[in-house]
C-alpha positions as CSV (number, residue, x, y, z in Angstrom):
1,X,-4.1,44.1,2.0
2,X,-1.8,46.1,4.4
3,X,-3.7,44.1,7.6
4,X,-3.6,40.4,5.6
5,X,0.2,41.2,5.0
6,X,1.0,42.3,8.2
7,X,-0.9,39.2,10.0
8,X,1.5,36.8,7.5
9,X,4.4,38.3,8.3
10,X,3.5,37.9,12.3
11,X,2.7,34.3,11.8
12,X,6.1,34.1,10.1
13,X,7.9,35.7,12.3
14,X,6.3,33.3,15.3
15,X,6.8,30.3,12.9
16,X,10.4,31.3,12.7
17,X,10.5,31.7,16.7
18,X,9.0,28.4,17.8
19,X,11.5,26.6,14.9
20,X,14.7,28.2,16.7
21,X,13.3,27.5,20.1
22,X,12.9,23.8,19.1
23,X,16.2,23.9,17.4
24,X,17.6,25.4,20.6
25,X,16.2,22.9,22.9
26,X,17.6,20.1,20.5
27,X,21.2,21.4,21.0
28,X,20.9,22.7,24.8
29,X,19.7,18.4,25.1
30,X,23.0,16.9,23.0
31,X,24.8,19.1,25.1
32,X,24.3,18.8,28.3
33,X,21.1,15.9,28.6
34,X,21.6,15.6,32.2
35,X,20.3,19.2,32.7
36,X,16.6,18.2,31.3
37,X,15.0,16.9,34.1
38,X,11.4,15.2,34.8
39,X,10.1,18.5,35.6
40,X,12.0,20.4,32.5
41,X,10.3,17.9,30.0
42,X,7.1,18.4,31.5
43,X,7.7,22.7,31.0
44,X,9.3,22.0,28.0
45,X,6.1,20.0,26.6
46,X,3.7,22.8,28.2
47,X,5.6,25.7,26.8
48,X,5.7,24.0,23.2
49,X,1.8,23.6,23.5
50,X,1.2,27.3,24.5
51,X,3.5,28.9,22.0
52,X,1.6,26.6,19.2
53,X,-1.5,27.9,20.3
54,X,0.0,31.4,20.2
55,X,0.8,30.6,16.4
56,X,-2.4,29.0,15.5
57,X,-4.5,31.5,17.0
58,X,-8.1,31.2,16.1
59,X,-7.0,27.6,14.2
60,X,-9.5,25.4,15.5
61,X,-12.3,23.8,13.6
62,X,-15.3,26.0,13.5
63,X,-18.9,24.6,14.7
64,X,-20.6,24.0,11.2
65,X,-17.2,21.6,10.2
66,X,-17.0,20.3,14.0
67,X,-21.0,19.3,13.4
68,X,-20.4,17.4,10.2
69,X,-17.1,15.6,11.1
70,X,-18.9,14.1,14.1
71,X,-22.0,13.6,12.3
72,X,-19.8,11.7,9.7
73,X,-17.9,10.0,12.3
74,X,-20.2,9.2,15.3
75,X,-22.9,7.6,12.9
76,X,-20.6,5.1,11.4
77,X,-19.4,4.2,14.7
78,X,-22.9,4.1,16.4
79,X,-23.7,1.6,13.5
80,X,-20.6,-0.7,14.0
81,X,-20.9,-0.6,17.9
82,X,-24.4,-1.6,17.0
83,X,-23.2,-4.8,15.2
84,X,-20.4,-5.6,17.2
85,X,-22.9,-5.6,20.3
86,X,-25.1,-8.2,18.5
87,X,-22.2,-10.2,17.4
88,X,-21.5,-10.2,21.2
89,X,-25.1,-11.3,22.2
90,X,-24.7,-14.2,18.9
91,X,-21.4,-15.7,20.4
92,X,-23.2,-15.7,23.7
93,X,-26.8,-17.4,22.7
94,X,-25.9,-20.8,21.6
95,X,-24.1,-23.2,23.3
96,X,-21.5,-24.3,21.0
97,X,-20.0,-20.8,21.0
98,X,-19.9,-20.7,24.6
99,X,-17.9,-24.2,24.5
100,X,-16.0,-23.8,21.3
101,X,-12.3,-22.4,22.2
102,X,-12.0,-21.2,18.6
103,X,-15.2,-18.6,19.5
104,X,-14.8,-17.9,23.3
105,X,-11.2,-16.8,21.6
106,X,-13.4,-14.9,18.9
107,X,-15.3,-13.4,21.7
108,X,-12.5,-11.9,23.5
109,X,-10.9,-10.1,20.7
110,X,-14.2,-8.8,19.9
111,X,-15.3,-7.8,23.2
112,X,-11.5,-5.9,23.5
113,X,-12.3,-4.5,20.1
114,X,-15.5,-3.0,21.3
115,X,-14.8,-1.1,24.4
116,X,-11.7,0.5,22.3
117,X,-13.9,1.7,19.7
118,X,-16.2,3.4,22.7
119,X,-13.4,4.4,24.2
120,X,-11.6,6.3,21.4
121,X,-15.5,7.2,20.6
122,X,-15.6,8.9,24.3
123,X,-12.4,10.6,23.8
124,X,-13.3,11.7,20.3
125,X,-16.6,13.7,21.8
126,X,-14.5,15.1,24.2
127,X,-12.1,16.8,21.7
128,X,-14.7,17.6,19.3
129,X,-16.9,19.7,21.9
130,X,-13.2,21.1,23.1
131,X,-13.7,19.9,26.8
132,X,-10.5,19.8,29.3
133,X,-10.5,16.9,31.3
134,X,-8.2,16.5,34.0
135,X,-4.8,14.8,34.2
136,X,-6.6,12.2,36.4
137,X,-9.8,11.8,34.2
138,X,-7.7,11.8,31.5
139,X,-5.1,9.3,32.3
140,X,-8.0,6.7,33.5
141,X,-9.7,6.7,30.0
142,X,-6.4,6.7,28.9
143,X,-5.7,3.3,30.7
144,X,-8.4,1.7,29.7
145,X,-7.9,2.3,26.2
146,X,-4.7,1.3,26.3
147,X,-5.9,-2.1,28.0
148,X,-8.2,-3.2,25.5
149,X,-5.8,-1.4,22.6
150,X,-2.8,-4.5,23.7
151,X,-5.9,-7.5,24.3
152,X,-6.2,-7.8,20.6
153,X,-2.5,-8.3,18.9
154,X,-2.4,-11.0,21.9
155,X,-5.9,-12.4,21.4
156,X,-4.8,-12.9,17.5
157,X,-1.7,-14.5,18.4
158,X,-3.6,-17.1,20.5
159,X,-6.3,-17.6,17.6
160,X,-3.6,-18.3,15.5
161,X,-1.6,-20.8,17.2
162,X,-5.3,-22.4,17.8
163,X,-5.7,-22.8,14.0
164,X,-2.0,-24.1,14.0
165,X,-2.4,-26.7,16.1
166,X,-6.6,-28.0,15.1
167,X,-4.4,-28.1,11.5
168,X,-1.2,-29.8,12.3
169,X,-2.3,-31.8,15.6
170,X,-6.0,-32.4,14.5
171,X,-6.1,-36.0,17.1
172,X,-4.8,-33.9,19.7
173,X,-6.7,-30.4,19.0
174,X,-9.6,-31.7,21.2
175,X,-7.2,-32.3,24.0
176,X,-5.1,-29.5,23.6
177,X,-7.8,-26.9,23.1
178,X,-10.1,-27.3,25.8
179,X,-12.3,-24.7,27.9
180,X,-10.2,-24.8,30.8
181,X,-6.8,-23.9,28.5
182,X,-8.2,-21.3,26.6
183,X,-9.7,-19.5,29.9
184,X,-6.0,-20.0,30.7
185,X,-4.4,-18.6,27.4
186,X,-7.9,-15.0,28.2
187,X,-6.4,-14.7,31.8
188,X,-2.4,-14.4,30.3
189,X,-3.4,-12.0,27.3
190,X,-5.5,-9.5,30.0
191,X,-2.4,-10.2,32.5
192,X,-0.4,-9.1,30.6
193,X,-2.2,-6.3,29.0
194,X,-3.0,-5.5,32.9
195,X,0.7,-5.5,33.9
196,X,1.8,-2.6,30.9
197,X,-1.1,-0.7,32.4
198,X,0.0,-0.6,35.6
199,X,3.9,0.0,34.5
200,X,2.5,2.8,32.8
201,X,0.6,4.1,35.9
202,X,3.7,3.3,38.0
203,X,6.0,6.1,35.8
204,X,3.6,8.4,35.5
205,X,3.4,8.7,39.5
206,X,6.6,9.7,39.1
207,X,5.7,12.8,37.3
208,X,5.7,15.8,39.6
209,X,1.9,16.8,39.6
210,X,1.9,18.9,42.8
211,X,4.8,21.2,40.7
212,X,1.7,22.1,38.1
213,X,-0.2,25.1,39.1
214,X,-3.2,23.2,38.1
215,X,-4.8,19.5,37.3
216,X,-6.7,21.2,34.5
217,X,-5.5,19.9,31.0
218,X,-4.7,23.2,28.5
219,X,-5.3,20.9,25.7
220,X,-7.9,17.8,24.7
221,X,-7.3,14.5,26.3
222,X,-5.2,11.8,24.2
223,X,-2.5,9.5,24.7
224,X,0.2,11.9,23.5
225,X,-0.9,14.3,26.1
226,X,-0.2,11.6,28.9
227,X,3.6,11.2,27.8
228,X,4.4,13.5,30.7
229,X,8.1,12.3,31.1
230,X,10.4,11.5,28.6
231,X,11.2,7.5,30.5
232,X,6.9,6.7,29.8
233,X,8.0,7.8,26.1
234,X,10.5,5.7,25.4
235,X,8.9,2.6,27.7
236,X,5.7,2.9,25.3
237,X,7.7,2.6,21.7
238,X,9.9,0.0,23.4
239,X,6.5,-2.2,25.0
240,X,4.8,-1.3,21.3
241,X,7.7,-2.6,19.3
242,X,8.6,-5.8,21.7
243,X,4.5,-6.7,21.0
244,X,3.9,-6.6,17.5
245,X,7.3,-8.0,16.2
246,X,6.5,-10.9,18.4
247,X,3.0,-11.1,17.3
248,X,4.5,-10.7,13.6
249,X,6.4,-13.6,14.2
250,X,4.0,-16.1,16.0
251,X,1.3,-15.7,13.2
252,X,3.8,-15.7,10.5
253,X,5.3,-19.2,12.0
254,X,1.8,-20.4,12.7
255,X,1.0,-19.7,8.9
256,X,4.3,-21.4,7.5
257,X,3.8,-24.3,10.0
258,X,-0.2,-24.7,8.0
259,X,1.2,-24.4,4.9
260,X,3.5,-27.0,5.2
261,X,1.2,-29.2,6.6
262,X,-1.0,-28.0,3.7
263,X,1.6,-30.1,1.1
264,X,1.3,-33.6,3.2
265,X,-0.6,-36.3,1.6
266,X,-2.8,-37.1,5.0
267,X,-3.7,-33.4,5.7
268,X,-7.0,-32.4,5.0
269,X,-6.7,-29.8,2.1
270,X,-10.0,-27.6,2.8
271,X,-9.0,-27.1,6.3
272,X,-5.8,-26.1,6.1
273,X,-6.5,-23.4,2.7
274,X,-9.6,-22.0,5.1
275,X,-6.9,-22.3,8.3
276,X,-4.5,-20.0,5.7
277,X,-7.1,-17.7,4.8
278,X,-7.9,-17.0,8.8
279,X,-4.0,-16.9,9.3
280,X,-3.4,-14.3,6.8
281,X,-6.5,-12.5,8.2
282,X,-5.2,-12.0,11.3
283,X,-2.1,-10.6,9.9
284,X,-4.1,-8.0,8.3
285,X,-5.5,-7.3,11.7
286,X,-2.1,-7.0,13.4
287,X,-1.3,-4.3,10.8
288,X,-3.9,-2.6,11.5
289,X,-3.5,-2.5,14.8
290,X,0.3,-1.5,14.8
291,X,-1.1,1.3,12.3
292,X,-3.2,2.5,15.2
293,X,-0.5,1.8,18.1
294,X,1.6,4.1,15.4
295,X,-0.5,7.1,15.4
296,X,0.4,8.9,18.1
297,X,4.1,8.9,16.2
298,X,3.0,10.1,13.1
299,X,0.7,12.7,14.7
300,X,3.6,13.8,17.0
301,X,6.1,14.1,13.4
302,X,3.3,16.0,11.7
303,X,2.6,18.6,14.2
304,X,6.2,19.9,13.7
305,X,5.4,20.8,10.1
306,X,1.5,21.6,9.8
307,X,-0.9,23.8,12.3
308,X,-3.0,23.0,14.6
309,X,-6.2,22.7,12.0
310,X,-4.4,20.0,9.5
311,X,-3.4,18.4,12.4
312,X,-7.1,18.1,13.6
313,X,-8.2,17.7,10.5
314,X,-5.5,14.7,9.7
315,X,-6.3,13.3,12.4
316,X,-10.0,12.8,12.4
317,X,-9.5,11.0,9.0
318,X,-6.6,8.6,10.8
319,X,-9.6,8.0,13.9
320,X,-12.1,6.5,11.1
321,X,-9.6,4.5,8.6
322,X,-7.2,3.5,11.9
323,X,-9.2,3.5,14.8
324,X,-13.1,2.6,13.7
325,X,-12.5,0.5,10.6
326,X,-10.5,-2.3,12.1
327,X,-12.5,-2.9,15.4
328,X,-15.6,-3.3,13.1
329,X,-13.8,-6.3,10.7
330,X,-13.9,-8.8,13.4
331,X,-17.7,-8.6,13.4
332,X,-17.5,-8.4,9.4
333,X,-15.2,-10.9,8.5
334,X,-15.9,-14.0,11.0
335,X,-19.6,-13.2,11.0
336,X,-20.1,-13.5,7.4
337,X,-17.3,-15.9,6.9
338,X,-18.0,-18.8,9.1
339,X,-20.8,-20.2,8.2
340,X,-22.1,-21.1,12.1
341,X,-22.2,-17.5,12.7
342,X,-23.5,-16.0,9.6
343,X,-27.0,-17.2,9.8
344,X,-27.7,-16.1,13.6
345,X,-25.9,-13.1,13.4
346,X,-28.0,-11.9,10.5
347,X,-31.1,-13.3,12.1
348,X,-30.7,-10.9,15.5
349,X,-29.0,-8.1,13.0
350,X,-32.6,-8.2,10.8
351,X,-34.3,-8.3,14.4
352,X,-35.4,-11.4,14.2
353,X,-37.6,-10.6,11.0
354,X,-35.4,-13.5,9.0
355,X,-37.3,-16.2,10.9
356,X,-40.5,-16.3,8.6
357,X,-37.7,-16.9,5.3
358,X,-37.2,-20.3,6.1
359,X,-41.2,-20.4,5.5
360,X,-41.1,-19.0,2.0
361,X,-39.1,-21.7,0.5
């Protein structure tokens, strides 16, 4: 009892050290913020990582719950990864998918939505078997998820504003939705997806790495661990916010614009209730995706409060309901949902064993 009491009040006394240090640090930066340079943030962020681990101690998962959590994890994921791959191979194999704009369109988010769940899969082994990457390795994976992370808010915008217009402008939907447009409206959404990317690149350069002692990460890889500088910080909230509230807007517009149209004597009333259906779909999507674009600020607000374990633990359960359940709807809802899809995508996800059924009847 003497040992247990003495290890609390340690852990309380270190508790009460790292609050007055962050306190301190708060008031030293109202004061005088022009003293807190590039390289101060970066010893600032290091020192606040060490003196956690300090506190925590031995706080890390052990191997029995670090087993079951990616057993619980990595299963689901291999299974949607699994679909979303044959949803990929369905919008490829016939050829009105491959000239549809509404599918190619379909295709993209889905591909986008499939390389981030490997990617976040990827990083999520990487934390779960505790290995250090590198600032480099790290900020490359980074990237990429990033990339593919931004494709889909854009991707939904243009899917809505393609159901706007085959609802509202059906005689000139055939002429305003062509091939050659859409592959225009792909190359715009990864342009610009590219261009964040290679902003963000641009300010981390900037960062002083030959100051570390060291490449070698002193904690797992994630996109909180790349905000080296305070300026990549406030660039990402301001490029995260600019995105989604004009993503909000466009499929909000696009959805008042159908149901207007919706109330007109000449429209056609099952297209533009399904058109509705899809637009609040996507808006579901965009929400959440801005949930996932938001994790790294609720993570970052938690970890003031809770130790290093909740905070694992809290986030492995934010990785399958924010990260891993939206990148396998698309699959789910437009694969079961249209009715072109549905019958092929089940067909290669039974293996091909569906194509004696027609037989039976």
């Amino acid at each position: 009892m003497t040992c247990l009491h003495c290890f609390r009040n340690a852990n309380c006394k270190k508790s009460v050290v790292l609050l007055c240090f962050n306190y301190i640090n708060k008031f030293i930066f109202i004061l005088c913020p022009e003293c807190f340079s590039k390289m101060s943030y970066a010893n600032q962020s290091q020192t606040l990582n060490i003196i956690n681990l300090n506190i925590t101690g031995q706080q890390y998962q052990g191997l029995l719950e670090r087993v079951l959590f990616s057993t619980l994890i990595g299963m689901p994921c291999c299974v949607f990864l699994f679909i979303n791959g044959t949803m990929l191979f369905t919008l490829r194999s016939k050829l009105v998918f491959r000239e549809t704009s509404r599918y190619i369109l379909l295709y993209n988010l889905l591909f986008a939505d499939t390389a981030q769940l490997a990617f976040s899969q990827l990083l999520y082994i990487f934390a779960a078997c505790r290995i250090m990457l590198t600032y480099p390795v790290c900020g490359v994976l980074c990237m990429f998820t990033r990339l593919t992370n931004d494709i889909s808010p854009l991707t939904l915008v243009v899917m809505s504003l393609e159901r706007y217009v085959a609802v509202c402008y059906p005689l000139r939907h055939a002429t305003i939705a062509t091939i050659r447009n859409t592959a225009v409206a792909i190359i715009v959404v990864w342009a610009i997806s590219l261009l964040n990317v290679f902003t963000r690149i641009l300010l981390l350069l900037n960062f002083p790495f030959k100051d570390l002692e060291s490449l070698q990460m002193t904690d797992v890889c994630s996109d909180i661990q790349m905000l080296l500088d305070p300026i990549t910080d406030h660039y990402d909230k301001a490029y995260t916010y600019c995105l989604f509230v004009s993503a909000t807007v466009a499929i909000i517009s696009s959805y008042i614009g159908v149901m207007i149209a919706a109330r007109s004597a000449s429209a056609d009333k099952a297209s533009a209730h399904k058109a509705r259906n899809t637009l609040l779909l996507h808006l579901v999507q965009l929400g959440l995706s801005l949930f996932s674009t938001m994790h790294n600020s609720i993570v970052q607000s938690l970890s003031t409060i809770m130790q290093r374990l909740a905070i694992v633990r809290i986030k492995s359960v934010f990785y399958v309901f924010i990260y891993i359940l939206p990148r396998c709807l698309t699959s789910l809802i437009y694969g079961l949902r249209d009715q072109t899809i549905r019958p092929i995508l089940l067909y290669h996800l039974c293996c091909r064993l569906t194509l004696s059924c027609p037989s039976r009847g």
